[in-house]
C-alpha distance (Angstrom), angle and dihedral (degrees) to the residues before:
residue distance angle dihedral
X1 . . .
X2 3.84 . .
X3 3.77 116.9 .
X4 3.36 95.0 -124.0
X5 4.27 112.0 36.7
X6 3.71 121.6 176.6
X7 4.37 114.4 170.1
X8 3.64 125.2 -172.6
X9 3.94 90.7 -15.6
X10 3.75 103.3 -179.2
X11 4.00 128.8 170.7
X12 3.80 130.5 173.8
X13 4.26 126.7 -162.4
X14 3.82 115.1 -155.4
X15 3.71 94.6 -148.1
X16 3.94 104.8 -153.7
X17 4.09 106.9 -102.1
X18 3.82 89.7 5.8
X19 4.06 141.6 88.2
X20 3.24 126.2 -83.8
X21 4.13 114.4 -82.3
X22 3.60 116.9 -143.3
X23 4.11 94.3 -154.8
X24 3.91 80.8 175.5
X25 3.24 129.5 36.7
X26 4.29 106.5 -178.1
X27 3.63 95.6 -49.9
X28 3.82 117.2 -156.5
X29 3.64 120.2 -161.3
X30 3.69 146.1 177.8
X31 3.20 138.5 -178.3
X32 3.81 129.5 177.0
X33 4.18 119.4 -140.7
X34 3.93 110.6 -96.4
X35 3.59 102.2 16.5
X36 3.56 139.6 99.0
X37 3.92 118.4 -116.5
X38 3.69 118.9 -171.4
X39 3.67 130.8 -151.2
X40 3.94 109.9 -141.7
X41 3.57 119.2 -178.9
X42 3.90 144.5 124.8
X43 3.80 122.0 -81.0
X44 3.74 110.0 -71.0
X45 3.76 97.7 20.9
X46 3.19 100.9 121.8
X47 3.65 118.7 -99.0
X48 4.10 101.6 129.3
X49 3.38 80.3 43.6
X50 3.96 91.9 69.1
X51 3.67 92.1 29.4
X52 4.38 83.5 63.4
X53 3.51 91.2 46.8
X54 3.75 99.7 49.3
X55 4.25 100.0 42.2
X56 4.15 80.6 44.3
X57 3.38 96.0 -108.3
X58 3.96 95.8 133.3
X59 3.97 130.9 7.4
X60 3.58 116.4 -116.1
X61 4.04 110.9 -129.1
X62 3.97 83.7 -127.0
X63 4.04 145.3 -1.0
X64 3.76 136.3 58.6
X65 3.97 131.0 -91.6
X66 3.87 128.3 -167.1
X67 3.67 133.1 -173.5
X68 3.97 113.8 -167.9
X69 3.81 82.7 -23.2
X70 3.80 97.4 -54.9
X71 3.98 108.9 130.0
X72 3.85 102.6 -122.8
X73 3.63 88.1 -148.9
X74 3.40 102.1 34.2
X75 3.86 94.7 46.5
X76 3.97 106.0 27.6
X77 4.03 100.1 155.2
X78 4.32 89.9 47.1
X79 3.98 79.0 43.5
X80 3.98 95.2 62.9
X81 4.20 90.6 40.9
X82 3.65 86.5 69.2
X83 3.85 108.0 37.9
X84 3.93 137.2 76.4
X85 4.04 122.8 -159.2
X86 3.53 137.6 -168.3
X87 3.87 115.3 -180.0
X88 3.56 133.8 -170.5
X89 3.14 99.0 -69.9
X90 3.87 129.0 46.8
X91 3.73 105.1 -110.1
X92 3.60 104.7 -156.2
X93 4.29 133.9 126.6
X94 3.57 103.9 -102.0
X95 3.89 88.9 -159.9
X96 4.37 93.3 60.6
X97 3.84 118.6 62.0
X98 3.91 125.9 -111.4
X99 3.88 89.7 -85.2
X100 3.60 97.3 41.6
X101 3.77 87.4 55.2
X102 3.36 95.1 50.6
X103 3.91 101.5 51.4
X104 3.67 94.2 46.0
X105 3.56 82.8 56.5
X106 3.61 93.8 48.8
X107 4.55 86.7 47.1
X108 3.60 87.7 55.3
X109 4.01 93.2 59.5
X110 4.30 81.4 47.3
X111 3.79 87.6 -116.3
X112 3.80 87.1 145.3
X113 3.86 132.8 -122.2
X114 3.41 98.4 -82.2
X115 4.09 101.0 50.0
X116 3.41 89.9 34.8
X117 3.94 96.1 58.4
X118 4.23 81.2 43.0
X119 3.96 95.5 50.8
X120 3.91 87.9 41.5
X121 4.05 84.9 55.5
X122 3.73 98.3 51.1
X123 3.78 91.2 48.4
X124 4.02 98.3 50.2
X125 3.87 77.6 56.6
X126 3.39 104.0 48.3
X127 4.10 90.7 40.0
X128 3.97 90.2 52.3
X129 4.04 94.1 -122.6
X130 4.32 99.9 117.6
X131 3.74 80.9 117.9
X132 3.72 100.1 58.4
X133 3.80 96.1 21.8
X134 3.94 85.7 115.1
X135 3.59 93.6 48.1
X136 3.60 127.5 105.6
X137 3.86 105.0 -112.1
X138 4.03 92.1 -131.8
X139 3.64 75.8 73.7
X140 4.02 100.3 60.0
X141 3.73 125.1 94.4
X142 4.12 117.0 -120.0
X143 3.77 92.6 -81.7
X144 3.59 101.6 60.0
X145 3.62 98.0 39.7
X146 3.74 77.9 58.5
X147 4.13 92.3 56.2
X148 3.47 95.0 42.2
X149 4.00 89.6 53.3
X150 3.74 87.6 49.0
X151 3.94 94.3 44.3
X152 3.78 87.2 60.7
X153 3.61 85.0 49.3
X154 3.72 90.0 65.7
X155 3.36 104.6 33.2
X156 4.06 98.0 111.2
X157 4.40 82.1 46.0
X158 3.63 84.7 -116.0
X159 4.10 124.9 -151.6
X160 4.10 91.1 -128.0
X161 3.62 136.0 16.2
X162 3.73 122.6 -160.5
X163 4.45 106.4 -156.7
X164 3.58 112.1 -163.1
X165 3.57 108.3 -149.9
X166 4.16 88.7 -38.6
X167 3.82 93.2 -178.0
X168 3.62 103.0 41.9
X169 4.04 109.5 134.8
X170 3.56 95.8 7.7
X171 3.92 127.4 128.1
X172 3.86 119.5 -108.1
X173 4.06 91.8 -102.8
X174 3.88 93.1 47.4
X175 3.92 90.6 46.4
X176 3.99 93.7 53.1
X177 3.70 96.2 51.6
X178 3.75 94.1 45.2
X179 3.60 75.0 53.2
X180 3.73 98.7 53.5
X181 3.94 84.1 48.8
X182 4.09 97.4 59.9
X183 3.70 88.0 45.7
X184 3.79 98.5 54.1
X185 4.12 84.5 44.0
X186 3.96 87.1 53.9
X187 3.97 89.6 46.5
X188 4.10 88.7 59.4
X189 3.14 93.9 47.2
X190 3.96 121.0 -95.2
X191 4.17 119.0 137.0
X192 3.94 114.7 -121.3
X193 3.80 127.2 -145.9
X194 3.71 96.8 -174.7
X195 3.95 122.1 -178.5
X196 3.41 117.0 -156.6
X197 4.29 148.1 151.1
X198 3.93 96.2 -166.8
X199 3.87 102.7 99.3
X200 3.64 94.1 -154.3
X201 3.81 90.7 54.4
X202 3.64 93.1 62.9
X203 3.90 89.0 35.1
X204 3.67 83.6 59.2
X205 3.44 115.6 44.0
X206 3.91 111.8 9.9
X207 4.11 125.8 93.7
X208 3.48 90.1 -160.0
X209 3.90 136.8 24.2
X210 3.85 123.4 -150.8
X211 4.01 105.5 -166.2
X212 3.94 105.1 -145.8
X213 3.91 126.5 -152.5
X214 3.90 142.4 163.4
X215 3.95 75.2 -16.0
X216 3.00 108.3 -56.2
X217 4.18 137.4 92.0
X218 3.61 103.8 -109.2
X219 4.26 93.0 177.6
X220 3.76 135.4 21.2
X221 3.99 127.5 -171.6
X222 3.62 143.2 84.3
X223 3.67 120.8 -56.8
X224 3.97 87.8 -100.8
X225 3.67 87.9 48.6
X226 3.82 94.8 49.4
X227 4.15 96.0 41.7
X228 4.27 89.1 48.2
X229 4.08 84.0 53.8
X230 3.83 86.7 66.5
X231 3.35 95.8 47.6
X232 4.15 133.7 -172.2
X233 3.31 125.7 47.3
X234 3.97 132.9 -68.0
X235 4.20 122.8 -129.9
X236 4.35 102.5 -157.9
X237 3.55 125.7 -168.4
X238 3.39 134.7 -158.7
X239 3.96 112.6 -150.8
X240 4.09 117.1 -152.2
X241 4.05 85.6 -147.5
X242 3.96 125.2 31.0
X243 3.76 81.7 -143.2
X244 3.55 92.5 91.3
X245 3.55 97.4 46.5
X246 4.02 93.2 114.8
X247 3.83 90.8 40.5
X248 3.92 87.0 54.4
X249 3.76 93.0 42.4
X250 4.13 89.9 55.1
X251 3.95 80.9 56.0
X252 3.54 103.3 47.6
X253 3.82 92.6 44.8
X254 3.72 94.2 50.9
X255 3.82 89.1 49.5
X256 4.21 101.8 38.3
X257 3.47 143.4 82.2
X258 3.63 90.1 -130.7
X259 3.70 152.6 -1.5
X260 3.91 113.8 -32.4
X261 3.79 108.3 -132.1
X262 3.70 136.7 -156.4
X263 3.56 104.8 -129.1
X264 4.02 97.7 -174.8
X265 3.68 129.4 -69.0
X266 3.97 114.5 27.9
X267 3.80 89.5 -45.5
X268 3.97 122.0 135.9
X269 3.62 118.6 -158.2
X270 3.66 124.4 -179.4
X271 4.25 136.0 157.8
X272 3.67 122.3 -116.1
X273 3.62 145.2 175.7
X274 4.00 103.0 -144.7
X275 3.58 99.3 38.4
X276 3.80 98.5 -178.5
X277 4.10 90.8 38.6
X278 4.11 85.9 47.5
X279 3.96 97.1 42.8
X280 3.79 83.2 51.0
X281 3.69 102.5 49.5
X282 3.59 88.2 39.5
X283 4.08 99.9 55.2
X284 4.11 85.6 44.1
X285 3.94 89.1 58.6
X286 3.42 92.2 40.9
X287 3.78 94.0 56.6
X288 3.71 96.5 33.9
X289 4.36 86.6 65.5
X290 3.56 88.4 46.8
X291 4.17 93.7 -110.3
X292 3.61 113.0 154.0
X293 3.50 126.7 -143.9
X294 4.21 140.6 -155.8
X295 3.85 89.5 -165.4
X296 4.24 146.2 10.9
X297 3.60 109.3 172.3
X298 4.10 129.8 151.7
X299 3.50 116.5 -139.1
X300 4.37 141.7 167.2
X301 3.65 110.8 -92.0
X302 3.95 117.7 -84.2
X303 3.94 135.1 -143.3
X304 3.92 86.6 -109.3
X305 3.81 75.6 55.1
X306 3.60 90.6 57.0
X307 3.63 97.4 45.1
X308 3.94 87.8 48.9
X309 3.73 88.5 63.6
X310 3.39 103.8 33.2
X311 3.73 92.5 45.7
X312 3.60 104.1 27.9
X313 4.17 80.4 -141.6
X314 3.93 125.3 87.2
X315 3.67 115.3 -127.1
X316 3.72 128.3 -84.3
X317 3.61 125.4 -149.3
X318 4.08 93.4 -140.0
X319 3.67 141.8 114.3
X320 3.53 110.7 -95.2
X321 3.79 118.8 -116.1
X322 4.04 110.9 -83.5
X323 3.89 81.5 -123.3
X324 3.63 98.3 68.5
């Protein structure tokens, strides 16, 4: 059995003035002990959806869920003994400094004064913030608001954490070392449910990938697994004027193995099965009509590739919508 087990999870919203939303749709799910497991999907697919039903946050409408065995249903109160969470959104009192937040955390699991003011220590440490443990936290930047919300998520030393998006809105230097932190927690040990819609984040850090949409997992493997699915290679352009997107779309088309995709700026992406022969006859049309470009490069297939095809959408780097 997995550590983490969910079967036929569904949930529906009844948004007021509005049709029923199926946030999950029979949602299988598994996820191995001491590993991290990422949810990738499109906004609105449902990944805090399943996050909500598995810490016991919602109900699902139908299915079963297990942590370690323990029926999250079933069992709800054993359920929240074992878990840690960190949402979207660092949930921390901006008026009480990075210890203080952590040891009230710590006295409302009843671990006492004295091991709570210990266990608030060793995570200051391990989250880098001795400097501004004495600070109030209205006073920390983005990043450590961020550790501080996940030091609270690990204050009981939890088996499994679920991370909801952990890195949204945070700079490139603050989103490695947040980074650095889940994989020494995975090293010792703990199991990770990790939601997330930055491909390199699940690139990164995951051992296996479950690709989420309209509620359901549509894919499953590792991020070599997933990107081999695709298969071939990929010829992108880069266009110096979005004017010329349908001109270079005619070109890609005529030249591909598939469907040439905008993949967000002025970038053409398209699959091919002679990548050098394609990139070639592709650049010559391109100069021939006069279209010029920033970029023509051929490269392996990518996990934003994956999602591409999988979801016929490119990836956003949003919050999903509360309702799914």
């Amino acid at each position: 059995m997995a550590f983490i087990e969910a079967r036929g999870l569904v949930k529906t919203y009844t948004p007021k003035g509005a049709p029923v939303v199926r946030a999950l749709d029979g949602l299988d799910l598994d996820v191995p002990r001491g590993t991290v497991t990422a949810l990738l999907g499109p906004n609105g697919a449902g990944k805090t959806t399943t996050v909500k039903a598995l810490t016991t946050l919602i109900k699902p409408d139908a299915g079963t869920a297990t942590i370690d065995g323990v029926d999250v249903l079933a069992d709800p109160e054993r359920i929240r003994r074992m878990i840690g969470a960190s949402g979207q959104y660092a949930a921390v009192d901006e008026n009480l400094t990075g210890f203080e937040n952590l040891v009230m955390v710590g006295r409302l699991y009843h671990l006492g004064g004295r091991v709570a003011r210990q266990r608030a220590t060793e995570l200051i440490e391990l989250f880098d913030l001795i400097e501004a443990r004495n600070r109030p936290v209205k006073g920390y930047s983005g990043g450590m608001r961020r550790r501080v919300d996940l030091a609270g998520a690990l204050v009981i030393n939890p088996p499994v954490l679920f991370l909801d998006e952990p890195t949204t809105g945070l700079d490139p230097r603050s989103r490695l070392g947040l980074w650095d932190v889940i994989q020494t927690l995975v090293s010792d040990g703990t199991t990770v449910l990790l939601t997330t819609q930055y491909l390199e984040e699940a690139d990164r850090l995951a051992d296996s990938i479950s690709v989420i949409d309209n509620g359901k997992v549509i894919a499953k493997g590792t991020a070599d697994e997933l990107k081999a699915s695709v298969g071939g290679q990929r010829v992108a352009l880069t266009l110096v004027d979005d004017a010329d997107g349908e001109a270079v779309r005619a070109i890609l088309a005529a030249h591909g193995s598939g469907a040439p995709v905008l993949t967000g700026g002025r970038t053409w992406v398209v699959p091919v099965d002679d990548g050098p022969g394609a990139l070639a006859a592709i650049v010559a049309a391109a100069s021939r009509d006069g279209i010029a470009l920033h970029d023509a490069g051929m490269r392996r297939p990518t996990l934003d590739d994956v999602f591409l095809q999988l979801t016929g959408r490119a990836a956003e780097n949003d919050t999903e919508e509360t309702a799914a």
